[in-house]
PyMOL Python script that loads the backbone (N, CA, C, O; Angstrom):
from pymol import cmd

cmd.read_pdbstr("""\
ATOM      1  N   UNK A   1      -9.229 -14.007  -3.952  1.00  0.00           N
ATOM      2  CA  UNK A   1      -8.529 -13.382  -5.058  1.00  0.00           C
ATOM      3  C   UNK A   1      -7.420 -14.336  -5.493  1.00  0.00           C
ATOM      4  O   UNK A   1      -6.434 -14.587  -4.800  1.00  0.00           O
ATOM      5  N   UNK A   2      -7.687 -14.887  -6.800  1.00  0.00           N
ATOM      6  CA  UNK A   2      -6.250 -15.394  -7.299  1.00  0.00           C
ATOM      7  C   UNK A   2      -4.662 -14.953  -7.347  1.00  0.00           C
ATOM      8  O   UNK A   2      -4.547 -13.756  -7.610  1.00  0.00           O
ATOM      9  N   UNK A   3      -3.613 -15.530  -7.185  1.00  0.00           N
ATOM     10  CA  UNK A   3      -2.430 -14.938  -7.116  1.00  0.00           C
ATOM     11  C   UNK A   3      -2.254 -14.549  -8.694  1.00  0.00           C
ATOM     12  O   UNK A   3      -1.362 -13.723  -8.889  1.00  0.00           O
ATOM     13  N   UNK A   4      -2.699 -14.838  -9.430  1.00  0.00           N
ATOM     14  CA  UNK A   4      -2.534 -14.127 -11.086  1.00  0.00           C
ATOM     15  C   UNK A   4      -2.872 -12.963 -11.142  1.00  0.00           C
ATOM     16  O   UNK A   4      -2.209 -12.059 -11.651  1.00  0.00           O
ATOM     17  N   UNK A   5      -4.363 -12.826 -10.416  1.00  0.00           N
ATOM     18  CA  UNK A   5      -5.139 -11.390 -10.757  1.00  0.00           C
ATOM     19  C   UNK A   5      -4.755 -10.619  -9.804  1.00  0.00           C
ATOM     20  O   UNK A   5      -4.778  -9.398  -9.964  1.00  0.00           O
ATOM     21  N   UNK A   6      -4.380 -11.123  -8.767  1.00  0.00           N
ATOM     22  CA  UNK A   6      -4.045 -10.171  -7.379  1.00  0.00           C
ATOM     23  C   UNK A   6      -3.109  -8.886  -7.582  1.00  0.00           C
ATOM     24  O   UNK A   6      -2.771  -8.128  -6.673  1.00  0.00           O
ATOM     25  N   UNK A   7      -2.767  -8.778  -8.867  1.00  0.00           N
ATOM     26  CA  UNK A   7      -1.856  -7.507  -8.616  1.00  0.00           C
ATOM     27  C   UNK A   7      -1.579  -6.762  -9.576  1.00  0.00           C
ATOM     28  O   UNK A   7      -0.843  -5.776  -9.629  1.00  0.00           O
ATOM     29  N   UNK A   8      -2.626  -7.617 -10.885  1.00  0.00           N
ATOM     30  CA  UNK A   8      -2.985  -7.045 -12.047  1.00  0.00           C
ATOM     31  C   UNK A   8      -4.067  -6.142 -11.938  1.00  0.00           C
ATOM     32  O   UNK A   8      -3.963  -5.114 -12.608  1.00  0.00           O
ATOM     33  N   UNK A   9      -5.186  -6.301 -11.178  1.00  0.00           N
ATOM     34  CA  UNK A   9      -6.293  -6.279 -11.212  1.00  0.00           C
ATOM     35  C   UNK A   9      -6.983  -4.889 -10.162  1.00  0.00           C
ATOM     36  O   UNK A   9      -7.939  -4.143 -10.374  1.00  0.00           O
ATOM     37  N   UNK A  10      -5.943  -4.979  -8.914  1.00  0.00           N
ATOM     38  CA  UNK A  10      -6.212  -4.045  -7.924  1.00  0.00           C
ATOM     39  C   UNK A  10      -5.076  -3.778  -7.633  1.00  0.00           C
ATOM     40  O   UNK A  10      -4.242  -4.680  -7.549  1.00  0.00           O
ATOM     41  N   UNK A  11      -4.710  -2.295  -7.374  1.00  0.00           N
ATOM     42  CA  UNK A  11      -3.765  -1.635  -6.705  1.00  0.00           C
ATOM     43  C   UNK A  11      -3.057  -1.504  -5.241  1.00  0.00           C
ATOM     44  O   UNK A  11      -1.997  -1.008  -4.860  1.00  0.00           O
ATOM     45  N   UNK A  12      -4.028  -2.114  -4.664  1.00  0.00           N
ATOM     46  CA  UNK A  12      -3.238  -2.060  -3.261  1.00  0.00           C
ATOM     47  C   UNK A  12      -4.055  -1.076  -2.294  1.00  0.00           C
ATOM     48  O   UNK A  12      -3.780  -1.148  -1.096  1.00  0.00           O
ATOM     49  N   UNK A  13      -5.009  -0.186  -2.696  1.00  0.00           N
ATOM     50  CA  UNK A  13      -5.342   0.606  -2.283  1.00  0.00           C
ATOM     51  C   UNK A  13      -6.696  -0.197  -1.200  1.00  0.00           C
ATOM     52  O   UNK A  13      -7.746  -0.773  -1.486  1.00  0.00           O
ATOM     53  N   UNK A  14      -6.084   0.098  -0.033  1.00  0.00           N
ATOM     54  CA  UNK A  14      -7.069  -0.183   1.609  1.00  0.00           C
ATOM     55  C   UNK A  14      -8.436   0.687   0.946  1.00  0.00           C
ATOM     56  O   UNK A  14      -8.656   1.418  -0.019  1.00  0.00           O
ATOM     57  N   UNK A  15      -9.286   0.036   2.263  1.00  0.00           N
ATOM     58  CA  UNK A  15     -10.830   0.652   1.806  1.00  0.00           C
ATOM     59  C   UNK A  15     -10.910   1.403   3.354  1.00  0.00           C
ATOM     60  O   UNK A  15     -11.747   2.281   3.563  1.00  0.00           O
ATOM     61  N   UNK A  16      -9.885   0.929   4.474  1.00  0.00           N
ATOM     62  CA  UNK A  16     -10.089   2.252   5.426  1.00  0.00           C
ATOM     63  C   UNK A  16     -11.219   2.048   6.529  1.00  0.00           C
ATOM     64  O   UNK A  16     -11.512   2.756   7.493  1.00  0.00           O
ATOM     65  N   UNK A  17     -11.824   0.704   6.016  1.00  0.00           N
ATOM     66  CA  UNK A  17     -13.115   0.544   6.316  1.00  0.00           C
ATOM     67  C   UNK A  17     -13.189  -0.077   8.017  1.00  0.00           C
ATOM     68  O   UNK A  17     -14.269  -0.131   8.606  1.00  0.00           O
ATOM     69  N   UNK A  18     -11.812  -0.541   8.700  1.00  0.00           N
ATOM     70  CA  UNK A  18     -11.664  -1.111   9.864  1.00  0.00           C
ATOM     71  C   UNK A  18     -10.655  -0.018  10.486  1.00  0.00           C
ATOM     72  O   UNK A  18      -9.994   0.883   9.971  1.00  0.00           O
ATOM     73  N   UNK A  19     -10.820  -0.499  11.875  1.00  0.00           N
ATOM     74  CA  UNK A  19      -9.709   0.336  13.234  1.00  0.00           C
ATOM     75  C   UNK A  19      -8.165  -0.513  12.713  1.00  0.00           C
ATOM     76  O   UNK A  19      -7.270   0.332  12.743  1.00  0.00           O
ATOM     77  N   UNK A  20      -7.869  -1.249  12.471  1.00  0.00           N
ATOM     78  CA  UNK A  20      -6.889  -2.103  11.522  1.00  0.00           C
ATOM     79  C   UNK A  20      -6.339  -1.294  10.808  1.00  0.00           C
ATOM     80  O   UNK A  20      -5.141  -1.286  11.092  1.00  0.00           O
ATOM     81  N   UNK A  21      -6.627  -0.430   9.831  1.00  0.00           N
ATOM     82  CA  UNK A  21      -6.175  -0.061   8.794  1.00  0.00           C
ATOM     83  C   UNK A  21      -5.627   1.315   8.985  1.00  0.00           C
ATOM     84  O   UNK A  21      -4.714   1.771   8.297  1.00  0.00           O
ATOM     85  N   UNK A  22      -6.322   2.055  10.102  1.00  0.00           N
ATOM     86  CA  UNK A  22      -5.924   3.736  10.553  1.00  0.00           C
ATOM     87  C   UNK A  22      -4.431   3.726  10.510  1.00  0.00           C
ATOM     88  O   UNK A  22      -3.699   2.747  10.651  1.00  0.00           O
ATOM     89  N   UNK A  23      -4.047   5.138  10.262  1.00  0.00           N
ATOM     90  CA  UNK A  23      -2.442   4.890  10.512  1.00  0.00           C
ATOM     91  C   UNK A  23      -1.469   4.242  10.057  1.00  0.00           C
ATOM     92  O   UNK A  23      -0.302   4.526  10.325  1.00  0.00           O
ATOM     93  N   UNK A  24      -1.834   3.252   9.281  1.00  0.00           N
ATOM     94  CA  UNK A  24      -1.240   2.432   8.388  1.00  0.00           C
ATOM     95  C   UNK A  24      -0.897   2.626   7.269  1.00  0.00           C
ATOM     96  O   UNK A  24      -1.815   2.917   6.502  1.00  0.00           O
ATOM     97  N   UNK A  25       0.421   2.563   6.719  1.00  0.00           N
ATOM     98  CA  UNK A  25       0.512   2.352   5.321  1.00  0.00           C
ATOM     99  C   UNK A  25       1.036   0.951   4.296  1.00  0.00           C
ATOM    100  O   UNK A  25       1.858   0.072   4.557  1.00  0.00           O
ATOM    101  N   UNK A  26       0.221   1.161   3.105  1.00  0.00           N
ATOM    102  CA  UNK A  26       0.119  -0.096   2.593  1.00  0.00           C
ATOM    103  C   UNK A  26       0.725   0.269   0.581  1.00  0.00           C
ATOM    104  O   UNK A  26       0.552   1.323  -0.031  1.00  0.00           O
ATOM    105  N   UNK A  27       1.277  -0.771   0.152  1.00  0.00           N
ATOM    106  CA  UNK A  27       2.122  -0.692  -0.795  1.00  0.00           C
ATOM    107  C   UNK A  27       1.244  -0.286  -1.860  1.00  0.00           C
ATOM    108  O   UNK A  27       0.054  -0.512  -1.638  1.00  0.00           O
ATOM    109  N   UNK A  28       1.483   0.174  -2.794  1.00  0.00           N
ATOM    110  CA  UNK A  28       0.388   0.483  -4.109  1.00  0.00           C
ATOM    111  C   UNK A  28       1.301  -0.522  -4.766  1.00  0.00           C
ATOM    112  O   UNK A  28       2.501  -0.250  -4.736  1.00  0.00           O
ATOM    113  N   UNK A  29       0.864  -1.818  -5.447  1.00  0.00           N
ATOM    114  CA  UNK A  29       1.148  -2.792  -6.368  1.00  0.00           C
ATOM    115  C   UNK A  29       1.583  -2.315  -7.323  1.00  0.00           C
ATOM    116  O   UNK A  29       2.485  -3.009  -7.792  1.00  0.00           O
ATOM    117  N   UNK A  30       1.309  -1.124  -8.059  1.00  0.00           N
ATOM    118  CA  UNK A  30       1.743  -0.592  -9.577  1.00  0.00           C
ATOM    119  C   UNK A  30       2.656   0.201  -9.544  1.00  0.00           C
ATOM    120  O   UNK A  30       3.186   0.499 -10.615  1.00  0.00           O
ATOM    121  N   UNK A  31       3.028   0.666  -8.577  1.00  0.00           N
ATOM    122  CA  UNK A  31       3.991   1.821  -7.958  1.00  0.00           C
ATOM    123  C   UNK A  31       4.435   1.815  -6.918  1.00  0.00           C
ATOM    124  O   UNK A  31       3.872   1.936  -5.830  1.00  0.00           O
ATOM    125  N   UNK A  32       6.216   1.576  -7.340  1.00  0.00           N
ATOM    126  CA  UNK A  32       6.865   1.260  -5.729  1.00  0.00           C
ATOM    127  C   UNK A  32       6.912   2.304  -5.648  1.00  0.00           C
ATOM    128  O   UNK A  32       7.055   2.334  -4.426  1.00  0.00           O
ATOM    129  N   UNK A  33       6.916   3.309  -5.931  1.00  0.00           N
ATOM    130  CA  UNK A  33       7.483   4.840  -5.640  1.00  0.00           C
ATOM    131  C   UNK A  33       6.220   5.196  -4.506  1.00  0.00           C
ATOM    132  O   UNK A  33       6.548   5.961  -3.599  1.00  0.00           O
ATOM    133  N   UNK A  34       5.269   4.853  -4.506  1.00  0.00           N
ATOM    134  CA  UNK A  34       3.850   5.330  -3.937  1.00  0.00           C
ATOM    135  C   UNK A  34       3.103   3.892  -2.524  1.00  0.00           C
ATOM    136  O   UNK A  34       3.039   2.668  -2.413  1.00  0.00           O
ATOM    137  N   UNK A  35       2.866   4.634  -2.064  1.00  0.00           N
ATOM    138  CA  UNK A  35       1.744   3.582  -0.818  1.00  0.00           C
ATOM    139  C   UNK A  35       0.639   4.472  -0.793  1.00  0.00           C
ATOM    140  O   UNK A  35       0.636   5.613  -1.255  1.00  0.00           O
ATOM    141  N   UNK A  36      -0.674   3.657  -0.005  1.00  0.00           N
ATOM    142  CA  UNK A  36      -1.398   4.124   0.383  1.00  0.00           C
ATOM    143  C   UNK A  36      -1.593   4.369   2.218  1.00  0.00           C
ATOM    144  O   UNK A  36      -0.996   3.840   3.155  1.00  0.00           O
ATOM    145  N   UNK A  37      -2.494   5.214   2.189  1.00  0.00           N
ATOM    146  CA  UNK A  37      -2.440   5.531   3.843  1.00  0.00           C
ATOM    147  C   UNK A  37      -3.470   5.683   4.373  1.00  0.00           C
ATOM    148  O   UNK A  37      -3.987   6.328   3.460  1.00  0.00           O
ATOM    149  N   UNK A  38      -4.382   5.616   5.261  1.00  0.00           N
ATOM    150  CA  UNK A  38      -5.556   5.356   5.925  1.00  0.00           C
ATOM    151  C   UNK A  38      -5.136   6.374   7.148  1.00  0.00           C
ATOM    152  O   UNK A  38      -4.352   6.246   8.089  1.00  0.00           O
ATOM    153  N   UNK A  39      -5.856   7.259   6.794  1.00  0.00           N
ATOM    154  CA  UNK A  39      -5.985   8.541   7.952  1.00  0.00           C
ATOM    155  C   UNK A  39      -6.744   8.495   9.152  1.00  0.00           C
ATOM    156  O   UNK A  39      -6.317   8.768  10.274  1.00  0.00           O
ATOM    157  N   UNK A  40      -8.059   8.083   8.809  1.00  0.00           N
ATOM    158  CA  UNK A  40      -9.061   7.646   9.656  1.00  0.00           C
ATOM    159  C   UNK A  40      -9.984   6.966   8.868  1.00  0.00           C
ATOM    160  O   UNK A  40     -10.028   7.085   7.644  1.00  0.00           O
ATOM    161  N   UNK A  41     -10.914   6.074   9.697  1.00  0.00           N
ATOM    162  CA  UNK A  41     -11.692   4.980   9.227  1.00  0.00           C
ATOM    163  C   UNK A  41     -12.821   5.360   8.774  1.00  0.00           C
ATOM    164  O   UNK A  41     -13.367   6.195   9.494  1.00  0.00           O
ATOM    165  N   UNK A  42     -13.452   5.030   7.739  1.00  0.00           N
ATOM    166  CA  UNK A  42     -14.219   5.553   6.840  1.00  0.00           C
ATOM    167  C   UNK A  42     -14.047   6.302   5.682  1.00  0.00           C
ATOM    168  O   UNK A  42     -14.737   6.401   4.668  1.00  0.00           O
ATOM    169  N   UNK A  43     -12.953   6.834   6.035  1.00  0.00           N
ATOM    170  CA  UNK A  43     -12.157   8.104   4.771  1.00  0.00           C
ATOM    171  C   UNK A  43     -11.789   7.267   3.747  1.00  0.00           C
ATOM    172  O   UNK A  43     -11.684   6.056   3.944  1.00  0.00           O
ATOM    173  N   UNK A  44     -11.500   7.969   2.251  1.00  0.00           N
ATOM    174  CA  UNK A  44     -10.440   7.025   1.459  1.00  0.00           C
ATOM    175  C   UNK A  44      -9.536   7.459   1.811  1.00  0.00           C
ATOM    176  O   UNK A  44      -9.409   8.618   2.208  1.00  0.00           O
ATOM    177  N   UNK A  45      -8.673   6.603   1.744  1.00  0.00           N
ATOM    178  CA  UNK A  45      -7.122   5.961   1.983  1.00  0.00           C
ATOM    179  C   UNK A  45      -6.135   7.582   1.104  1.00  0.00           C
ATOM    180  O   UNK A  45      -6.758   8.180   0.227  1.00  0.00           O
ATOM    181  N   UNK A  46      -5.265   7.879   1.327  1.00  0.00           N
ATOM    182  CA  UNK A  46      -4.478   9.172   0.571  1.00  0.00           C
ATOM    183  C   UNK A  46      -3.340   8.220   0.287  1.00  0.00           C
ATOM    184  O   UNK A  46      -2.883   7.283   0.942  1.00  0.00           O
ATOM    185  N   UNK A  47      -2.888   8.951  -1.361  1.00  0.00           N
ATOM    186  CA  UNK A  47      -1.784   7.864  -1.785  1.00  0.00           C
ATOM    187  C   UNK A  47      -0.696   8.598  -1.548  1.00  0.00           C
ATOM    188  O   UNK A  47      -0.783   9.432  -2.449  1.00  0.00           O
ATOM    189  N   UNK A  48       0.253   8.850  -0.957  1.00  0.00           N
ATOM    190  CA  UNK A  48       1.727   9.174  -0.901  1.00  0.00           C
ATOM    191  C   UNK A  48       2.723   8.778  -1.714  1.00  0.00           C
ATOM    192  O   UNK A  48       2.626   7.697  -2.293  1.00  0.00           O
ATOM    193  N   UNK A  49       3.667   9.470  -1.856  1.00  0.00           N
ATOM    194  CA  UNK A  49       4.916   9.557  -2.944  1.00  0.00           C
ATOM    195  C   UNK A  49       6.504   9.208  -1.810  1.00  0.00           C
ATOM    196  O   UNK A  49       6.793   9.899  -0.832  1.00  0.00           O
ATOM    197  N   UNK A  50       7.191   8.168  -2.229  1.00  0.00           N
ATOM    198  CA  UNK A  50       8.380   8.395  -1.607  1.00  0.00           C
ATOM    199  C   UNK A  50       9.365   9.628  -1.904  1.00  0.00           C
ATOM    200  O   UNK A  50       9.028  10.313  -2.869  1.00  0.00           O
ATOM    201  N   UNK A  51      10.357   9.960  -1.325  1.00  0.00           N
ATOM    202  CA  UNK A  51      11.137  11.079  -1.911  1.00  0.00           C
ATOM    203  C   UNK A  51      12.214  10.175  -2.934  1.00  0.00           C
ATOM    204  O   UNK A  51      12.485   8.975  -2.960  1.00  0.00           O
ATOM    205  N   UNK A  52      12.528  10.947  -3.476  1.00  0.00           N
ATOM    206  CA  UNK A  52      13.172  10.983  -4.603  1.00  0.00           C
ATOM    207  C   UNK A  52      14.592   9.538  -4.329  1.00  0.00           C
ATOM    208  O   UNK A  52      15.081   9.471  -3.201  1.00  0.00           O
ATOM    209  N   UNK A  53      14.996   8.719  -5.228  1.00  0.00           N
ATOM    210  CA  UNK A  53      16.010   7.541  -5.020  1.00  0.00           C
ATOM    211  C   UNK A  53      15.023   6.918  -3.968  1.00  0.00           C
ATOM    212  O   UNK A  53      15.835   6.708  -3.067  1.00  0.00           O
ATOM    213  N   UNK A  54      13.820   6.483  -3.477  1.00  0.00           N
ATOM    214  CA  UNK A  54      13.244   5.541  -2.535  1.00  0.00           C
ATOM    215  C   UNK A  54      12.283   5.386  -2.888  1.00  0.00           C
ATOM    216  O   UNK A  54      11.627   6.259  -3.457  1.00  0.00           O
ATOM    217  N   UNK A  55      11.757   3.821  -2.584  1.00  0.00           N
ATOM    218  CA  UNK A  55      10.589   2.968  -2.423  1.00  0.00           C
ATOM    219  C   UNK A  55      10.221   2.557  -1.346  1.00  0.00           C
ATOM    220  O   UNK A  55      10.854   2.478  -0.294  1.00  0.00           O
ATOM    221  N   UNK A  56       9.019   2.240  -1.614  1.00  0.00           N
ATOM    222  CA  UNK A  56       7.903   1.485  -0.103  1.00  0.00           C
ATOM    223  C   UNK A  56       8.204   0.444  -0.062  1.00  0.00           C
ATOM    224  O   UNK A  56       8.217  -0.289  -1.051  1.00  0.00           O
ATOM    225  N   UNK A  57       8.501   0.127   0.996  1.00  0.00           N
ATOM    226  CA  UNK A  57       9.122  -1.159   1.340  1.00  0.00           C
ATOM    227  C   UNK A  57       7.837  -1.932   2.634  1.00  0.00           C
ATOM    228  O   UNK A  57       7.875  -1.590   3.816  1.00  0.00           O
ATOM    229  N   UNK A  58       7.094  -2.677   2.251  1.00  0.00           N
ATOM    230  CA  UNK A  58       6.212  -3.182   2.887  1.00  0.00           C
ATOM    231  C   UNK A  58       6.496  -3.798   4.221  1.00  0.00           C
ATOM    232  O   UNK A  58       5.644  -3.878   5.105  1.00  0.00           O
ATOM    233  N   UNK A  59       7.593  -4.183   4.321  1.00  0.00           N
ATOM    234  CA  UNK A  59       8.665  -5.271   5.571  1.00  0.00           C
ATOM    235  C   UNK A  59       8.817  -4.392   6.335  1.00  0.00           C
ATOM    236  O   UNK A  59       8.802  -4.671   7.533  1.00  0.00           O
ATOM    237  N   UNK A  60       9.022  -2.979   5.897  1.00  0.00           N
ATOM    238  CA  UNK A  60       9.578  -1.625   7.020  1.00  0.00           C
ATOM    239  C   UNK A  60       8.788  -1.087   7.348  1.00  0.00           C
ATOM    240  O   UNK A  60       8.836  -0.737   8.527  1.00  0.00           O
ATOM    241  N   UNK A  61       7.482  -0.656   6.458  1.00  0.00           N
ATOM    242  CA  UNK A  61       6.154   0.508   6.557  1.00  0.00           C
ATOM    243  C   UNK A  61       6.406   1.480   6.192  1.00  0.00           C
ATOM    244  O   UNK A  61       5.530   2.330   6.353  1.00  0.00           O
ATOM    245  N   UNK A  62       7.913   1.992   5.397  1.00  0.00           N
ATOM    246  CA  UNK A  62       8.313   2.929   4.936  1.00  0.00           C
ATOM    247  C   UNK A  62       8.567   2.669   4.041  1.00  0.00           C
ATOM    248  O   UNK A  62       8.349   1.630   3.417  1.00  0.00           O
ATOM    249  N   UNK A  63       9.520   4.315   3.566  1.00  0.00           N
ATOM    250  CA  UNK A  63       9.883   4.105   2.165  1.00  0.00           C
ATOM    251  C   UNK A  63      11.559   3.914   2.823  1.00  0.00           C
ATOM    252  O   UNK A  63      12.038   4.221   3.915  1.00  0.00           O
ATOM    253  N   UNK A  64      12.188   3.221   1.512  1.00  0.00           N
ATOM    254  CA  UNK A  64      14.137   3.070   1.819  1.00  0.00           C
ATOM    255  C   UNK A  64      14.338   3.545   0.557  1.00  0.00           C
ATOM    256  O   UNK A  64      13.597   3.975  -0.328  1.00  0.00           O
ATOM    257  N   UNK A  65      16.099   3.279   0.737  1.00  0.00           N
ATOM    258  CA  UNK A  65      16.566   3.995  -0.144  1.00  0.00           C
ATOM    259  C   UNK A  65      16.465   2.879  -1.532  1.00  0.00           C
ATOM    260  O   UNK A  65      16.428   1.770  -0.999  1.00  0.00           O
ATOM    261  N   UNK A  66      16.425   2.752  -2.537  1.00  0.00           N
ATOM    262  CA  UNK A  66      16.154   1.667  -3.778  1.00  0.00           C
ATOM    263  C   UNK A  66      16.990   0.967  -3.647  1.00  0.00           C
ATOM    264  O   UNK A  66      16.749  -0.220  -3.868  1.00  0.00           O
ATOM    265  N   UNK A  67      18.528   1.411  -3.179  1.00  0.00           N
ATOM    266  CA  UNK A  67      19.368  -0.058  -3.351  1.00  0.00           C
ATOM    267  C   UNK A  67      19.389  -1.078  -1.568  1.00  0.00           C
ATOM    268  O   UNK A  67      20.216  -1.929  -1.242  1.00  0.00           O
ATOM    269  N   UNK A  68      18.077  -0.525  -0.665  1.00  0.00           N
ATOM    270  CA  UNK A  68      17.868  -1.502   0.633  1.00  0.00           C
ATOM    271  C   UNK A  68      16.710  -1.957  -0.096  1.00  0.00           C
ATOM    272  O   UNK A  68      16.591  -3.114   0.308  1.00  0.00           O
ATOM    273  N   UNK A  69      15.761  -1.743  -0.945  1.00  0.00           N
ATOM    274  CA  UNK A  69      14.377  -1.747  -1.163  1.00  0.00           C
ATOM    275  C   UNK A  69      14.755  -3.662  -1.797  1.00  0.00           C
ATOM    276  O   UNK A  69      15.754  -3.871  -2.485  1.00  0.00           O
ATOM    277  N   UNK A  70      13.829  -4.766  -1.423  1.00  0.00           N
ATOM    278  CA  UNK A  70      13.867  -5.861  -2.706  1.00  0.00           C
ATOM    279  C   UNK A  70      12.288  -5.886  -2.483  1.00  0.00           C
ATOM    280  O   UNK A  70      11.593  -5.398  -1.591  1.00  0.00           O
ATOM    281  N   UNK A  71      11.914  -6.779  -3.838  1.00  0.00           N
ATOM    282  CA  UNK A  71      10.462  -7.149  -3.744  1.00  0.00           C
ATOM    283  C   UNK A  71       9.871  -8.274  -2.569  1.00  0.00           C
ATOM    284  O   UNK A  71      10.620  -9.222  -2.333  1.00  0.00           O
ATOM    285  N   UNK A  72       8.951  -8.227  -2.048  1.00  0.00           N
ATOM    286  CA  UNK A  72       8.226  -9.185  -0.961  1.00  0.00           C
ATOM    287  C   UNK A  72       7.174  -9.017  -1.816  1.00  0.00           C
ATOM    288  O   UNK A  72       6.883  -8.183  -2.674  1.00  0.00           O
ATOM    289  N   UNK A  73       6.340 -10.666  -1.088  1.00  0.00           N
ATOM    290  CA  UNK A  73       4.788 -10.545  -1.323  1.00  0.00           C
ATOM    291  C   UNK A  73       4.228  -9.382  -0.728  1.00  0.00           C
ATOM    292  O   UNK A  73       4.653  -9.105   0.393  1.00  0.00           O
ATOM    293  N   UNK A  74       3.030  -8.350  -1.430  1.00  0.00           N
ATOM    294  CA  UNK A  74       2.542  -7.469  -0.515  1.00  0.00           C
ATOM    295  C   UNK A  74       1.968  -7.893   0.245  1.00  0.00           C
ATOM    296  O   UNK A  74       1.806  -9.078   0.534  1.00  0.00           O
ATOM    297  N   UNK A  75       1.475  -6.777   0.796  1.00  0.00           N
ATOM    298  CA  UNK A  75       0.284  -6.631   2.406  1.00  0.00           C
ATOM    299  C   UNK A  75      -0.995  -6.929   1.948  1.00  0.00           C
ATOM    300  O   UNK A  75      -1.264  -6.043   1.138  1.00  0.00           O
ATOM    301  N   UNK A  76      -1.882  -7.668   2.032  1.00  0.00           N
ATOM    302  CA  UNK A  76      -2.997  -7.127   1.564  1.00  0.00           C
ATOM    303  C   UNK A  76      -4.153  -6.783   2.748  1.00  0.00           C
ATOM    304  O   UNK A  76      -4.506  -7.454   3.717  1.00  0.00           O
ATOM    305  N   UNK A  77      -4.557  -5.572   2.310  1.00  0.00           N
ATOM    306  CA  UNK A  77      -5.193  -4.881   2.901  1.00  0.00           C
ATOM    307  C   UNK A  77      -6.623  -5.288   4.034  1.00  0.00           C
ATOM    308  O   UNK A  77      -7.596  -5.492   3.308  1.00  0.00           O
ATOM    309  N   UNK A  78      -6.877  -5.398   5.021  1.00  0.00           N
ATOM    310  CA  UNK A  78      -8.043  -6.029   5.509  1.00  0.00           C
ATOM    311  C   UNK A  78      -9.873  -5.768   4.685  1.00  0.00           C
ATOM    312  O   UNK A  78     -10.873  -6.486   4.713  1.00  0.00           O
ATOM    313  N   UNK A  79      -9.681  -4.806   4.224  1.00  0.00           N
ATOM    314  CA  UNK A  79     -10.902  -4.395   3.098  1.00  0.00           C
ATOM    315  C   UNK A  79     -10.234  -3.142   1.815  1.00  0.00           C
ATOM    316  O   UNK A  79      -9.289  -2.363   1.939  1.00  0.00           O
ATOM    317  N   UNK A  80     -10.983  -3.321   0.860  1.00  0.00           N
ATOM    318  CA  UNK A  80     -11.176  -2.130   0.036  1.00  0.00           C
ATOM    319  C   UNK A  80     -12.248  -1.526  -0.166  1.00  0.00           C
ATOM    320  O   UNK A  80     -13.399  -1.926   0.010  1.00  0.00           O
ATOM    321  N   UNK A  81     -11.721  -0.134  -0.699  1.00  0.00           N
ATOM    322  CA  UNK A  81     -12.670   0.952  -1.382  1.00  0.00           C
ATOM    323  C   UNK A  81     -14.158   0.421  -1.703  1.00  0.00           C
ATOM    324  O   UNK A  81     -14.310  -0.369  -2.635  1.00  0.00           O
ATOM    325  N   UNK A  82     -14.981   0.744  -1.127  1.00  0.00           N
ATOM    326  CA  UNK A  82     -16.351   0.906  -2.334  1.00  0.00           C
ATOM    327  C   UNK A  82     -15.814   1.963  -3.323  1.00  0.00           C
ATOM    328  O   UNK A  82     -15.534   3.144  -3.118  1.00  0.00           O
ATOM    329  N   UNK A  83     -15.731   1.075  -4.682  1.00  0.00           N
ATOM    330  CA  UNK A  83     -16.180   1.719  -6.085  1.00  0.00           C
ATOM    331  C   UNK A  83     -17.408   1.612  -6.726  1.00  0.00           C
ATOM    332  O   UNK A  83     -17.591   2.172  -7.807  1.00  0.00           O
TER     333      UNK A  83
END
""", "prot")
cmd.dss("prot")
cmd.show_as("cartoon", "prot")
cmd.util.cbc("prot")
cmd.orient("prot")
């Protein structure tokens, strides 16, 4: 994946598809307010909402408050979704 298209193109959203990914949460590219989460393997991924004044902060695995939050390169995910 090119670093141009990498974050235009796909959201961030895990495919769930490895023991890697369970339990994990991973940044949604279009929305700091939101990550994705991998419940169990095989499932799709469930997107979560931070609470209110916070973002996903990829460095933590959580969400912080917006003024700890800065941008990092994301995570990218070990597989995605079949669409």
């Amino acid at each position: 994946m090119s670093s141009k298209t990498k974050y235009t193109d796909y959201d961030g959203e895990p495919g769930c598809q490895t023991l890697e990914e369970v339990n994990k949460m991973y940044r949604n590219y279009w929305d700091p307010t939101a990550y994705w989460k991998c419940e169990s393997q095989g499932k799709v991924a469930s997107r979560g909402r931070c609470p209110t004044s916070e973002l996903f902060m990829d460095t933590k695995g959580k969400c912080v408050h917006y003024a700890e939050w800065h941008w990092t390169e994301p995570t990218i995910p070990p597989s995605r979704p079949n669409k």
